[in-house]
C-alpha positions in Angstrom: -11.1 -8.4 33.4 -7.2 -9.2 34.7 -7.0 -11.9 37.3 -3.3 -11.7 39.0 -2.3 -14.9 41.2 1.2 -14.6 42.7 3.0 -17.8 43.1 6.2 -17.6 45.2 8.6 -14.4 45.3 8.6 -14.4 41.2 6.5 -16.7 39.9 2.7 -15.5 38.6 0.2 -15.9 36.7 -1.9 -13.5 34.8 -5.4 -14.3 33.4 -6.8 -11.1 31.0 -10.2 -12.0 29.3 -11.2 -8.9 26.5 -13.7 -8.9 23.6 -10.5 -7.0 21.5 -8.7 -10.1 21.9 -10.9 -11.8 19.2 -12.1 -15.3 18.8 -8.6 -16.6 17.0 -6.2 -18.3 17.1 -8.2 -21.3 19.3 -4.6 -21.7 21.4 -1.4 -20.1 20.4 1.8 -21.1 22.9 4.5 -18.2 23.0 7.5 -17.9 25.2 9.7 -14.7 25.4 12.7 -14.7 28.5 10.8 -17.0 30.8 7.8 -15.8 30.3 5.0 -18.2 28.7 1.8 -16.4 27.0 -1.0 -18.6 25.6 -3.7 -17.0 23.5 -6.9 -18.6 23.5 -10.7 -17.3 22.1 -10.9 -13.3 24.0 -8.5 -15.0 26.6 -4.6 -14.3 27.4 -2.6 -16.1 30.1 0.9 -15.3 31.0 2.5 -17.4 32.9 6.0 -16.1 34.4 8.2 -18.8 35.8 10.7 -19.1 38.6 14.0 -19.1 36.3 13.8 -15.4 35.9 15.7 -13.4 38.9 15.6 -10.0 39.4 19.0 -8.5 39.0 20.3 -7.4 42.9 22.5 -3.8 42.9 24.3 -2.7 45.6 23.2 1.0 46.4 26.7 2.1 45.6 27.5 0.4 42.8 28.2 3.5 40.8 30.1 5.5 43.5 34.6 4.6 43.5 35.7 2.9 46.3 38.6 4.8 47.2 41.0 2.1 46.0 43.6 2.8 43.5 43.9 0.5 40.6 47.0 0.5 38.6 46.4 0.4 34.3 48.6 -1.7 32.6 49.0 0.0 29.9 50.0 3.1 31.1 47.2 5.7 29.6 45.2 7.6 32.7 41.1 8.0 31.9 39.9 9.3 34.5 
C-alpha cells in the first residue's frame, strides 16, 4: 500500500507499507539530495523537502541565437 500526500509545489511525503520490507532495522534515518527516507518494521517513508528545485529550461535553449560571438583565441569550431 503507497500513501502519497503532496505538500506545496515540491514538497511530499510518501508512506509505502510491504511485507518484503521486513521487520528490521526498528528505524533507520537516510538522506540522499534532499530527500529523507526512514525505514521502520514493513514501513518506508520518504520525505522530500522544499530545498530541492526543479531545474527551469527555456524551450530554446539548445537552438543559436543568431548572435555572433568573437573567440579569442582565434581557432573556428563550428
Amino acid at each position: 500500500m503507497i500513501i502519497y500526500v503532496r505538500l506545496g509545489r515540491v514538497r511530499a511525503i510518501t508512506v509505502e507499507c510491504n511485507k518484503e520490507f521486513g521487520g528490521l532495522p526498528l528505524y533507520k534515518r537516510k538522506s540522499y539530495h534532499c530527500e529523507t527516507i526512514v525505514d521502520m518494521p514493513y514501513t518506508q517513508i520518504i520525505f522530500t523537502s522544499g530545498k530541492w528545485t526543479p531545474t527551469r529550461r527555456a524551450a530554446n535553449d539548445k537552438q543559436k541565437t543568431g548572435k555572433i560571438t568573437i573567440d579569442p583565441t582565434g581557432t573556428d569550431l563550428d
